[in-house]
PyMOL Python script that loads the backbone (N, CA, C, O; Angstrom):
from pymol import cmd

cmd.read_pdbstr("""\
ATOM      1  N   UNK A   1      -4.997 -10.440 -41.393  1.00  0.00           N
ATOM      2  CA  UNK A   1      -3.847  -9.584 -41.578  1.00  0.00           C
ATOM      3  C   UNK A   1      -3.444  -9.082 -40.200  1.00  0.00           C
ATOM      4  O   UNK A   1      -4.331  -8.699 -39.437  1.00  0.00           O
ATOM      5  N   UNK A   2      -2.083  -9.055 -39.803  1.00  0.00           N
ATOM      6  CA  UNK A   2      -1.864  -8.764 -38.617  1.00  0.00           C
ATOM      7  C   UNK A   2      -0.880  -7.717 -38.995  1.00  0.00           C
ATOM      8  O   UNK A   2       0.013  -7.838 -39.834  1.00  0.00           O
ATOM      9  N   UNK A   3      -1.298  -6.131 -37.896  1.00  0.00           N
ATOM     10  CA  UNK A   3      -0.376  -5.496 -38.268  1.00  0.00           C
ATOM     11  C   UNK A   3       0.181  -4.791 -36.912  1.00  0.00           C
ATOM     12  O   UNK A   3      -0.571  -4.698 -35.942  1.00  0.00           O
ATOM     13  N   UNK A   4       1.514  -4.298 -36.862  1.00  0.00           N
ATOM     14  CA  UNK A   4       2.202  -3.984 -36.112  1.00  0.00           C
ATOM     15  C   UNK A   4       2.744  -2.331 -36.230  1.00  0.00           C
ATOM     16  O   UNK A   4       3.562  -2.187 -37.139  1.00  0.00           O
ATOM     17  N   UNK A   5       2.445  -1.169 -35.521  1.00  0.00           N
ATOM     18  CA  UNK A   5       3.003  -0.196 -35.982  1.00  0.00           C
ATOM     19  C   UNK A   5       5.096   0.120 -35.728  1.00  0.00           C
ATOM     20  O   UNK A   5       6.016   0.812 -36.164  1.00  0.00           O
ATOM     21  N   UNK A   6       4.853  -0.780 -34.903  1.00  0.00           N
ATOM     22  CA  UNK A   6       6.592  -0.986 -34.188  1.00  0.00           C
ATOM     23  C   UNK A   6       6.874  -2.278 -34.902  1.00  0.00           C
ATOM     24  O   UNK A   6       6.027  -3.101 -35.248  1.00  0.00           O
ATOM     25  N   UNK A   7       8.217  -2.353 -35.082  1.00  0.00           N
ATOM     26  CA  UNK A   7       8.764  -3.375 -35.594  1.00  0.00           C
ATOM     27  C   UNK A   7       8.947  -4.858 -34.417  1.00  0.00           C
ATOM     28  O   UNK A   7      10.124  -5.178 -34.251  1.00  0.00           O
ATOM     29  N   UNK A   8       8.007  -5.633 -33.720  1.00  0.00           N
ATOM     30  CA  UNK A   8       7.696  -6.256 -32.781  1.00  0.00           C
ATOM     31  C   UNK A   8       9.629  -7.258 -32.656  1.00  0.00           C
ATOM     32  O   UNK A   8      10.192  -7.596 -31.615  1.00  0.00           O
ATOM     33  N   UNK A   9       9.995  -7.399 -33.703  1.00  0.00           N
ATOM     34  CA  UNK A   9      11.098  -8.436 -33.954  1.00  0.00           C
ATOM     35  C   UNK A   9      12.609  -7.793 -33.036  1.00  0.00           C
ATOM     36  O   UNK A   9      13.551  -8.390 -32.513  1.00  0.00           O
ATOM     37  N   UNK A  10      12.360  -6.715 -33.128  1.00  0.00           N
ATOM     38  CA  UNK A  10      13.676  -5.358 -32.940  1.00  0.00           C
ATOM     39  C   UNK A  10      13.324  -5.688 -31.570  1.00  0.00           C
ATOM     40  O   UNK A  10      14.130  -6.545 -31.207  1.00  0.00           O
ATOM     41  N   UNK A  11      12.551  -5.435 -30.682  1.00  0.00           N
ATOM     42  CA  UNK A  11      11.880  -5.756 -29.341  1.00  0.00           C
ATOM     43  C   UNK A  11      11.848  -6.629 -28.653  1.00  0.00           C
ATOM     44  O   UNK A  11      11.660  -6.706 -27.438  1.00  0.00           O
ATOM     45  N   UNK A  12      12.064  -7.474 -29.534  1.00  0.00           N
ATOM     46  CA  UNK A  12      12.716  -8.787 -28.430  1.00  0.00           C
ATOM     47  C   UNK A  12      11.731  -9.369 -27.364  1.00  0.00           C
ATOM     48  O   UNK A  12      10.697  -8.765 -27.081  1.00  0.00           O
ATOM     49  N   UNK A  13      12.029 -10.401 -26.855  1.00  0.00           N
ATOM     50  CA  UNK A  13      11.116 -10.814 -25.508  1.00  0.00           C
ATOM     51  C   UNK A  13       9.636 -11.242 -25.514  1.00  0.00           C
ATOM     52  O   UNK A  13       9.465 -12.165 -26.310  1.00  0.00           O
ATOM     53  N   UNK A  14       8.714 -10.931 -24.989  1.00  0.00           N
ATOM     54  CA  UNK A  14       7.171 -11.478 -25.310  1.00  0.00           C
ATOM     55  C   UNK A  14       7.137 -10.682 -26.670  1.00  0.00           C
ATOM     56  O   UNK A  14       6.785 -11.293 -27.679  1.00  0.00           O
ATOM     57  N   UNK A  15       7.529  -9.185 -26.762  1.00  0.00           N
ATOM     58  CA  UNK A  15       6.857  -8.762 -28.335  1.00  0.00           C
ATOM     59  C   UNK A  15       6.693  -9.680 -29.372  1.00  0.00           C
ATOM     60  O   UNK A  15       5.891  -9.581 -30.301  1.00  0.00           O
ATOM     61  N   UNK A  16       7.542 -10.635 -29.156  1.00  0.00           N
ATOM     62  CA  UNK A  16       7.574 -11.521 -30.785  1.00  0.00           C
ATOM     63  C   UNK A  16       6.800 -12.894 -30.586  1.00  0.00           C
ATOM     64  O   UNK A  16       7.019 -13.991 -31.101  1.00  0.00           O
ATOM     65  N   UNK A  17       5.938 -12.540 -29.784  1.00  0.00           N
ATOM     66  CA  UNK A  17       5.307 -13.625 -29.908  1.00  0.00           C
ATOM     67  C   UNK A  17       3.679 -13.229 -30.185  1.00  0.00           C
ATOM     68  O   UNK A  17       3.292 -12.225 -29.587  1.00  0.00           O
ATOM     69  N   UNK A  18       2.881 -13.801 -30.878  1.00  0.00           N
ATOM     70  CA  UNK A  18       1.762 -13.815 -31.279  1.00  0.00           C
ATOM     71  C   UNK A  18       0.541 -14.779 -31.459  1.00  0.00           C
ATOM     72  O   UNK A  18       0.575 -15.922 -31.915  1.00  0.00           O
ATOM     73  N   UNK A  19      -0.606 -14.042 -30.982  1.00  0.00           N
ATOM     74  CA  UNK A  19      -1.548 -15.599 -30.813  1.00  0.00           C
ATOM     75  C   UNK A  19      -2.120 -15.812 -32.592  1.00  0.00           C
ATOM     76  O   UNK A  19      -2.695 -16.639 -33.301  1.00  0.00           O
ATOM     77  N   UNK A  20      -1.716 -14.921 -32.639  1.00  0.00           N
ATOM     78  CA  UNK A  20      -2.480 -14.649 -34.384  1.00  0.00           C
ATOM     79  C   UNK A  20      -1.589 -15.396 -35.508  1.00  0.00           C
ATOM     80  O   UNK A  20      -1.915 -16.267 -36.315  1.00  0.00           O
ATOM     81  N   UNK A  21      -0.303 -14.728 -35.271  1.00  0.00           N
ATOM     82  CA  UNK A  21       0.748 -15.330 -36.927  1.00  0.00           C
ATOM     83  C   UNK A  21       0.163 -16.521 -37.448  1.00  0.00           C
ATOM     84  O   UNK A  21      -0.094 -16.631 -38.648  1.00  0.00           O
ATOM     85  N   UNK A  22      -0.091 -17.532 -36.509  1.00  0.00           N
ATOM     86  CA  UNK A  22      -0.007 -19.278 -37.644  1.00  0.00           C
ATOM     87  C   UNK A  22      -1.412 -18.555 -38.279  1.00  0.00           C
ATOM     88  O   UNK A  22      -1.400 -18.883 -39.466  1.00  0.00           O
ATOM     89  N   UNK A  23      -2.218 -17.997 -38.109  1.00  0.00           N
ATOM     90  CA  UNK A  23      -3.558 -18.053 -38.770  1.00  0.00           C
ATOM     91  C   UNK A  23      -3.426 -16.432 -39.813  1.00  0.00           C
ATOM     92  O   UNK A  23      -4.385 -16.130 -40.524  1.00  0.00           O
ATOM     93  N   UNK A  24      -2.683 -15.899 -39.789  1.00  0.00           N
ATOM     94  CA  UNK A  24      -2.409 -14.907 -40.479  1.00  0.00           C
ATOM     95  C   UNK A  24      -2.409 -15.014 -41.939  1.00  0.00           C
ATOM     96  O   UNK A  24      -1.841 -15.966 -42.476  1.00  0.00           O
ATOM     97  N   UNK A  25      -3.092 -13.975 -42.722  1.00  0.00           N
ATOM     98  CA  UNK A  25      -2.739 -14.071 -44.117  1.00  0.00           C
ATOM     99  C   UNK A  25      -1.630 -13.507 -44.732  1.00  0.00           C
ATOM    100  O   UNK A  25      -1.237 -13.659 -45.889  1.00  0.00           O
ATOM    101  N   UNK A  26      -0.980 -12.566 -43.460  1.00  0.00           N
ATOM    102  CA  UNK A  26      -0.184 -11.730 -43.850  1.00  0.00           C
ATOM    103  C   UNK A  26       0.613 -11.046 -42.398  1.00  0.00           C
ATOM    104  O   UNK A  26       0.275 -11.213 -41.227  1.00  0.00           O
ATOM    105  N   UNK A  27       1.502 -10.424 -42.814  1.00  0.00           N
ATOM    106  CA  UNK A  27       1.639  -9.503 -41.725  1.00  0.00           C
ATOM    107  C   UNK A  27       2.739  -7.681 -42.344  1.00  0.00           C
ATOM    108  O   UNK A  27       3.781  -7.453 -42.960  1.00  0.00           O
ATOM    109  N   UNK A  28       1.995  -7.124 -41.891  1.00  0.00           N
ATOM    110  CA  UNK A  28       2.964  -5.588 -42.164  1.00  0.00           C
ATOM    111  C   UNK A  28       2.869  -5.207 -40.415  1.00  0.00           C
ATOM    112  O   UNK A  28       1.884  -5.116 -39.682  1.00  0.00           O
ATOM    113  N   UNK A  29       4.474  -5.024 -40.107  1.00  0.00           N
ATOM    114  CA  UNK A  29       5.339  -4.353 -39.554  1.00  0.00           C
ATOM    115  C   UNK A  29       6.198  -3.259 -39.309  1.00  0.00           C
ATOM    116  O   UNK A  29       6.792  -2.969 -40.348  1.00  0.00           O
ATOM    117  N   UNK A  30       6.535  -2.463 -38.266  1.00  0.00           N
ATOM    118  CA  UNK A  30       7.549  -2.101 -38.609  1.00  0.00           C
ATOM    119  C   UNK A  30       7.358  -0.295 -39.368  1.00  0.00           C
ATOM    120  O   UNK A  30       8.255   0.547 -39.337  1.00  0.00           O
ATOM    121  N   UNK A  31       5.837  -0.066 -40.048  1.00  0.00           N
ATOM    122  CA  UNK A  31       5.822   1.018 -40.628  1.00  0.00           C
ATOM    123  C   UNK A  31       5.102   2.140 -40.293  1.00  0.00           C
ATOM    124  O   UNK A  31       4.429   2.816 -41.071  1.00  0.00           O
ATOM    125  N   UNK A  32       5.278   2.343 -38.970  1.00  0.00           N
ATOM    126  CA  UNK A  32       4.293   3.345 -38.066  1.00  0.00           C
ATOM    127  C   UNK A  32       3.211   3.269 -38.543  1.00  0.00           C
ATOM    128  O   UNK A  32       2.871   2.160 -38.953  1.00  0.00           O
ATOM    129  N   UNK A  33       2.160   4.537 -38.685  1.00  0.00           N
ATOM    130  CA  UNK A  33       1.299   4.216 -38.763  1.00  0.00           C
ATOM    131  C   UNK A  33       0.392   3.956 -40.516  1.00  0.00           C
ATOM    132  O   UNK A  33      -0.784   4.026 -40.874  1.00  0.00           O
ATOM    133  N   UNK A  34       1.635   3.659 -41.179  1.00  0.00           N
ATOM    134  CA  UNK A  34       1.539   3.295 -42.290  1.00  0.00           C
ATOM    135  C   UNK A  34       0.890   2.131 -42.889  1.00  0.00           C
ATOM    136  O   UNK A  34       0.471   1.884 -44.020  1.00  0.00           O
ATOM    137  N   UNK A  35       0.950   1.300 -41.453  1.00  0.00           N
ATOM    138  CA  UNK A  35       0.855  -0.087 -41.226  1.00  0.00           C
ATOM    139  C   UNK A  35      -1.110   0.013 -41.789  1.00  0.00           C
ATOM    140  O   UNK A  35      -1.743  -0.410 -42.756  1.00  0.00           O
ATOM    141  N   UNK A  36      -1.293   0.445 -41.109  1.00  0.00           N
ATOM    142  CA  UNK A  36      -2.905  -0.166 -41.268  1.00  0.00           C
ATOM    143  C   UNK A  36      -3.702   0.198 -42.501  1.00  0.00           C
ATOM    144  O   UNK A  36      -4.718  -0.454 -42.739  1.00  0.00           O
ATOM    145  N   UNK A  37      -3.177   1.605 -43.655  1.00  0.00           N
ATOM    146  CA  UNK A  37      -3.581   1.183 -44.589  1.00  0.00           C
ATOM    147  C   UNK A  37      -3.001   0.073 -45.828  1.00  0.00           C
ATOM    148  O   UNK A  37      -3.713  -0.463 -46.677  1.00  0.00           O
ATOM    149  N   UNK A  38      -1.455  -0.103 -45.656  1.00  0.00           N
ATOM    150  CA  UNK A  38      -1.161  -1.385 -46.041  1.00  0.00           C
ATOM    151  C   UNK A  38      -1.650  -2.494 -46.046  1.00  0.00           C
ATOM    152  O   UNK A  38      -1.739  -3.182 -47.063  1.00  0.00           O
ATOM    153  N   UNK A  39      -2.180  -2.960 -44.502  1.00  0.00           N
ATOM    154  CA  UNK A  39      -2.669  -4.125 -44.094  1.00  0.00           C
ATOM    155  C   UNK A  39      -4.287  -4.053 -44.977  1.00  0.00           C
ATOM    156  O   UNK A  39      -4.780  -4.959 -45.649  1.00  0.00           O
ATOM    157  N   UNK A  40      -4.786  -2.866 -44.745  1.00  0.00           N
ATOM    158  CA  UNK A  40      -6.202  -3.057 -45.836  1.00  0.00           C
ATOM    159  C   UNK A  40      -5.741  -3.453 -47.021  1.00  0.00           C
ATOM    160  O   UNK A  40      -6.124  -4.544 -47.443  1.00  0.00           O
ATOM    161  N   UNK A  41      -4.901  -2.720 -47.741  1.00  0.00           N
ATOM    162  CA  UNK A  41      -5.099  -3.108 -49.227  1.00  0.00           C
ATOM    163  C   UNK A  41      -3.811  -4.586 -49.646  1.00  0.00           C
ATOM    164  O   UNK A  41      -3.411  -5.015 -50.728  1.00  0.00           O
ATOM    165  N   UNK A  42      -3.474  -5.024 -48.085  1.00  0.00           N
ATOM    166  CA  UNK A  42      -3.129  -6.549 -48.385  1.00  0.00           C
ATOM    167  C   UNK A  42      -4.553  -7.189 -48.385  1.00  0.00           C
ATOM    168  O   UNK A  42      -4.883  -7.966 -49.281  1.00  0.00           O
ATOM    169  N   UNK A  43      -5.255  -6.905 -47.530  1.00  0.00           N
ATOM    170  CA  UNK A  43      -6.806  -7.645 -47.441  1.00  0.00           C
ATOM    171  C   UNK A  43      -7.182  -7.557 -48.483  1.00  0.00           C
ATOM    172  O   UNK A  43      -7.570  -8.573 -49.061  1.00  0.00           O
ATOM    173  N   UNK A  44      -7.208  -6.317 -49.108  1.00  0.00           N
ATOM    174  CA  UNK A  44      -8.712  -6.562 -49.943  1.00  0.00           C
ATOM    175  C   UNK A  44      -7.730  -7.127 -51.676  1.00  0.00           C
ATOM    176  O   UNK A  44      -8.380  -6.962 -52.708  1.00  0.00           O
ATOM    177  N   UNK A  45      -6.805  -7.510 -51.767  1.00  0.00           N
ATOM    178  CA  UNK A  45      -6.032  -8.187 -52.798  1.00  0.00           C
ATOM    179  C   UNK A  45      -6.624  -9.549 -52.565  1.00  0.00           C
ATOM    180  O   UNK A  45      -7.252 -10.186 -53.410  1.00  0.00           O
ATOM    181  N   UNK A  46      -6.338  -9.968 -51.217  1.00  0.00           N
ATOM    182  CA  UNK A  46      -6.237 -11.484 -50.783  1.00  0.00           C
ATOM    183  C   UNK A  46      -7.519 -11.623 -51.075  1.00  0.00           C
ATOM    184  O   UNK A  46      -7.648 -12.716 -51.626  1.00  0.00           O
ATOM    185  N   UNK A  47      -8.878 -10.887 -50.959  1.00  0.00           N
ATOM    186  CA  UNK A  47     -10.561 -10.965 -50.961  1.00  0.00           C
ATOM    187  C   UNK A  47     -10.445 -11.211 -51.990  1.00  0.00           C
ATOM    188  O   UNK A  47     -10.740 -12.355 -52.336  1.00  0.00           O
ATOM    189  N   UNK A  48      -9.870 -10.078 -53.152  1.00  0.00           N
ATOM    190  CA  UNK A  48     -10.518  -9.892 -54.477  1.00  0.00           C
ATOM    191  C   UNK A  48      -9.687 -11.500 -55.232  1.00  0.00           C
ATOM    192  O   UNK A  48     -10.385 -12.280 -55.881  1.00  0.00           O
ATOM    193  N   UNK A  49      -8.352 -11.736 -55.033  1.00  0.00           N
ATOM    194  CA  UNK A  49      -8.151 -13.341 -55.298  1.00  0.00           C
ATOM    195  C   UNK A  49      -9.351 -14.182 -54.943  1.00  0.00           C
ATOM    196  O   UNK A  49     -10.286 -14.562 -55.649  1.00  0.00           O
ATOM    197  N   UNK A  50      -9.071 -14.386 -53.602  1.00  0.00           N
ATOM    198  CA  UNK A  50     -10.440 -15.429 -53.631  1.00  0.00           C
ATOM    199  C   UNK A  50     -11.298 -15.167 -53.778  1.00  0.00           C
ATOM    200  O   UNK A  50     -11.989 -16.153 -53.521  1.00  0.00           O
ATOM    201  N   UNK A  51     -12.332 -13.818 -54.279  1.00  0.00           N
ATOM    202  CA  UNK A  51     -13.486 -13.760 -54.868  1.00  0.00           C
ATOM    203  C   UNK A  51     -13.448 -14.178 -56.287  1.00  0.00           C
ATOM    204  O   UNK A  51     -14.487 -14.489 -56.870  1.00  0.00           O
ATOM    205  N   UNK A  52     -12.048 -14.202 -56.985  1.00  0.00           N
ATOM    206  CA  UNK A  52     -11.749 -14.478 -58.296  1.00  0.00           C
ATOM    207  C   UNK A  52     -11.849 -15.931 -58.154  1.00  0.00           C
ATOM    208  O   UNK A  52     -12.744 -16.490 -58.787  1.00  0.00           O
ATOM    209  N   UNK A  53     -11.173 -16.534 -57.520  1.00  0.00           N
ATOM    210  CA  UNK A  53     -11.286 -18.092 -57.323  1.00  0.00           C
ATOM    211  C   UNK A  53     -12.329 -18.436 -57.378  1.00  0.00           C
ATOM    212  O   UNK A  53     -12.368 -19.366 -58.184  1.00  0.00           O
ATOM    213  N   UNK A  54     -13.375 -18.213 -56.934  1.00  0.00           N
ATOM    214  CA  UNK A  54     -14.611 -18.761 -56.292  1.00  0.00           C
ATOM    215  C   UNK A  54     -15.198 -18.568 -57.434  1.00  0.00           C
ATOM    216  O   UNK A  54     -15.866 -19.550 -57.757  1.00  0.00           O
ATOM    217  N   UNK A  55     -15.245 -17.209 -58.623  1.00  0.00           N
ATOM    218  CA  UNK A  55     -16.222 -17.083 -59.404  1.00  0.00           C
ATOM    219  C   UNK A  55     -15.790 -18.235 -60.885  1.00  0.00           C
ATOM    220  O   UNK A  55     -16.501 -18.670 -61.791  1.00  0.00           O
ATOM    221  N   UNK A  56     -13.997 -18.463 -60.499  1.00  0.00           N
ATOM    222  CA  UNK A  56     -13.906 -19.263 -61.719  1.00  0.00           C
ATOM    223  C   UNK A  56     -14.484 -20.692 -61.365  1.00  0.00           C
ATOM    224  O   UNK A  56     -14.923 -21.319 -62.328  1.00  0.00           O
ATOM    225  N   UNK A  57     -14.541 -21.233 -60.261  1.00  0.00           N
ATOM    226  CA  UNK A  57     -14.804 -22.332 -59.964  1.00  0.00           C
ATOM    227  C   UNK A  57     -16.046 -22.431 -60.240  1.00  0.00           C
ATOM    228  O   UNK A  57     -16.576 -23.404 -60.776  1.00  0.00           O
ATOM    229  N   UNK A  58     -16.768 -21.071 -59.765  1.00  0.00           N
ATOM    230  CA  UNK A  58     -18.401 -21.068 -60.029  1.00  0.00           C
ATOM    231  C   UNK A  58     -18.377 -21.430 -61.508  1.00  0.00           C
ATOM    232  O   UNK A  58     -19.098 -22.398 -61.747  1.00  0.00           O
ATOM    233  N   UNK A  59     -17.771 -20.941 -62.531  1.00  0.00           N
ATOM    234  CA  UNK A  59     -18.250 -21.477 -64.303  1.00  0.00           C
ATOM    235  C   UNK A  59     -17.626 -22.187 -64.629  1.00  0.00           C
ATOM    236  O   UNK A  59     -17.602 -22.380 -65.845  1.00  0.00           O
ATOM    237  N   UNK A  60     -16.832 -22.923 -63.831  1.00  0.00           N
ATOM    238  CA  UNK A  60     -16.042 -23.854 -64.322  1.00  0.00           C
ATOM    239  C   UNK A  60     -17.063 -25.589 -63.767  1.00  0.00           C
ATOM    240  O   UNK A  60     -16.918 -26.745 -64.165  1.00  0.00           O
ATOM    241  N   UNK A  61     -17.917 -25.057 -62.852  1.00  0.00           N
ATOM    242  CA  UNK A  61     -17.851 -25.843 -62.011  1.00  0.00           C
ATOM    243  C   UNK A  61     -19.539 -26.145 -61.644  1.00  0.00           C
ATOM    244  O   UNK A  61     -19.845 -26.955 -60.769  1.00  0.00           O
TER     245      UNK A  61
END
""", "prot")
cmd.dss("prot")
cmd.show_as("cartoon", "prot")
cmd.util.cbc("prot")
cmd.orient("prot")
C-alpha cells in the first residue's frame, strides 16, 4: 500500500513518479494525514481476502 499525505499528482515533476506503484496493492493520496489509517484498513481487507483465499483453497484443495 503506498500512501501519500499530499496529493503527489497536483505537484507535478519528480513527485509523480514512484519506485513502488507497479508493485502496489493500492494507493491513498491526497488525504493528509488521513492517509495512513486508510492505507491500514486497505491492507488488512486485501490480508483478510487472501487469508480467505488460501483457507478456501485449503478445503477445497
Amino acid at each position: 500500500m503506498e500512501v501519500h499525505m499530499s496529493n503527489i499528482f497536483s505537484r507535478g515533476g519528480w513527485h509523480t513518479e514512484s519506485a513502488f506503484s507497479e508493485m502496489a496493492i493500492g494507493h491513498v493520496i491526497g488525504l493528509k494525514d488521513a492517509v495512513y489509517e486508510l492505507g491500514l484498513r486497505g491492507m488488512k481487507q486485501y490480508l483478510d481476502g487472501k487469508t480467505a483465499e488460501i483457507n478456501v483453497r485449503g478445503a477445497n484443495g
